[in-house]
Each structure stands twice: as C-alpha cells, then as structure tokens.
Steps between C-alpha positions, in 0.01 A plus 500: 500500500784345286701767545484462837840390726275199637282435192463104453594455900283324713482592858321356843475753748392301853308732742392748266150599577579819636859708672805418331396172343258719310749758371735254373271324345378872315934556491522109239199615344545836413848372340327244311514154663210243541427536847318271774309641732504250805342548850385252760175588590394864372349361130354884454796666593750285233247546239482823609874558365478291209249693389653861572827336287287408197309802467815697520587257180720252700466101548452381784212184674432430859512205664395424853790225674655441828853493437589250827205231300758333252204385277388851506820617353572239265130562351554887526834468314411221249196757424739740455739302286206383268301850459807712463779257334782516823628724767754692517453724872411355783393770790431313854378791703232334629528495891310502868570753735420420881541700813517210798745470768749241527335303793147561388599306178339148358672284240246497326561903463856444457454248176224744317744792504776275372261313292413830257855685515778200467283201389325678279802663365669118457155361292491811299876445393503118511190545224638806299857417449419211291310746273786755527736263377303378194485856398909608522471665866303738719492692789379449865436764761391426874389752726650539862505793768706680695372371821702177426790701442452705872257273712156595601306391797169272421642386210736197510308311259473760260866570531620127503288465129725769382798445622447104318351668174871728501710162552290293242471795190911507558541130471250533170694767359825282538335207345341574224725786385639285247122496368465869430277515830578781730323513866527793742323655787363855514465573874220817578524733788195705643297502154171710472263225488151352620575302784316194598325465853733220598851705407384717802551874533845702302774522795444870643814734377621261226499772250778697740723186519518493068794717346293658253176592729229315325344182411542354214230429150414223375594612216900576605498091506352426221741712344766220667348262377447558182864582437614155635245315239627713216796448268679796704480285833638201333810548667372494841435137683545388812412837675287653764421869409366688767306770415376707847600830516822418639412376839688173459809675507411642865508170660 
C-alpha cells in the first residue's frame, strides 16, 4: 500500500453505498487511501463496500450520517479525524433525485433536495477544511449533472441544488487556494446506473441525443475523479468537468 500514489491519504466519499459513490470509493482505495464509506440510510449497503475494499487489502470504515444534520457531520468527520489521523479528499456525491412537476411542488420538497446536495455540500466543507488545512492541503470534488447545464422538466429543485453547489465549489476553490485546497465539480451525463423509484423513468431516446451513442460507467467518473484528488490534478481548481458523452456540447 505504501507504494501506492494515495498511500497515507484519507478520503470521505458521501453517497457511496452503491453507483458511482461506490466506485470511487473502490477508485481511493485501490490507490491506497483511507477511505470513508458514508451513506444516509442503507447501513448494509456502506458496510457492504467497506468490506469489499478491505478484503481486496484496502482501508476503508462505514459510517451511517445525513450530510444536511450538521451534528451528524461534525461527529462523522471528527470520527474520521480521530480513527484515521486527518483528511485529505473530500467526495460530496451524495444527492436526491426527484421527478415532480413545478406546480405539484411543496417547500418542504424543495428544502430536502437542497438540504442533501448544497447544504450538505457547505457542512461537509465547513467541517473538512479545517482538517485540510492542519494537514498542508487537500482536495474537494462535488458532483453535478448535466441536466443543470441543459434544463430538464420535473426537476427545478434538483437543478437549482446544482447550479448553487457549481457557484459555491468556485468561490471555495478561489478561497482557499492559497491553502493548497483545490475544489471542482465533475458533472455526469446519462451514466449506467441503478436508479431510484423517485428519479423516475431514463428520458426515452437519450442515448441518440449523446455524441458517442452510449451511456456512460460509473466507472468513466470515477476515473475523473480520482485524477482531480491526485497529485496529477493538482493543477486543476475552480472547474466543472463534464463528463457525458458529449451531449453538453449539443445544446
């Protein structure tokens, strides 16, 4: 493991029980960081990964949170801090997908899907960063989406959250630059994944209206990902990658 490009990093991957939480949280392993397996409800399924990463002779330890609970992220990341010895990566994929139309919409809907994507994001950062700078910098990644980027119907909530996390992970990545703390957004396209009841059906003919013809892996993120956390991505800050096939350029 010490020879590892991440060996003696510490990671927290948000969202990770399963999809692309999951694979980059295999991606920081596999490369040798300490990794943190968090979900917010699923306790099998993070354990679930934690386990597959130590039996394939990685670190990593679960731990069940809601990232919009401040006290759960302040426990989750003092836990962290005093188990591991820091962090160093900071992942906030975790995130709500709803299908509801505009006028069909309560508050109360409206504030949980900001809650998880942009106040989460904030808590995980405002609680990290301190860590971060204590140990000479780090790295923090936020997942978007292209529907931000192009508009989707049933989902002004979900694209408000990400059009706030883009603004805020710029502002970060201006501010604490001088720390040796990068922040950037990887944005997915149509990605091969399990979709939740709630995130309603995959848009008929999507596939035709990406470039390259196909979804997307879970694994062709975590591949972004991991490249932004690593000393070759240390150049990169302030950014929103998109990584979709090439359907953003079409609109």
């Amino acid at each position: 493991m010490d020879s590892k490009p991440l060996a003696g990093k510490i990671a927290l991957v948000t969202g990770a029980g399963q999809n692309i939480g999951r694979a980059i949280a295999h991606d920081l392993a596999r490369d040798g960081a300490t990794v943190m397996v968090n979900g917010r409800g699923n306790l099998a399924a993070i354990e679930s990964v934690a386990a597959e990463i130590n039996a394939a002779g990685g670190k990593a330890q679960s731990h069940l949170a809601d990232v919009s609970d401040e006290g759960a992220v302040r426990d989750m990341i003092s836990h962290l801090v005093e188990e591991a010895g820091g962090i160093d990566i900071l992942v906030s994929n975790a995130g709500l997908r709803r299908q509801t139309p505009f006028v069909e919409m309560s508050f109360d809907e409206w504030r949980e899907i900001l809650s998880v994507a942009l106040d989460g994001a904030f808590l995980l950062s405002r609680h990290a960063v301190p860590h971060m700078k204590a140990r000479g910098g780090g790295a923090i990644v936020a997942m978007s989406g292209i529907s931000n980027h192009i508009g989707a119907k049933e989902r002004a909530h979900v694209n408000a959250s990400k059009a706030g996390l883009e603004g805020f992970m710029r502002g970060l990545a201006m501010e604490l630059a001088a720390d040796n703390i990068t922040a950037n957004i990887v944005a997915p396209g149509a990605i091969d994944t399990v979709r939740g009841a709630a995130a309603g059906a995959r848009p008929p003919g999507v596939h035709d209206r990406i470039p390259l013809g196909r979804a997307g892996t879970v694994d062709e993120i975590s591949a972004m990902v991991r490249h932004l956390v690593g000393a070759q991505g240390g150049y990169v800050t302030g950014q929103c990658i998109h990584v979709n096939g090439g359907i953003f350029l079409g609109h």
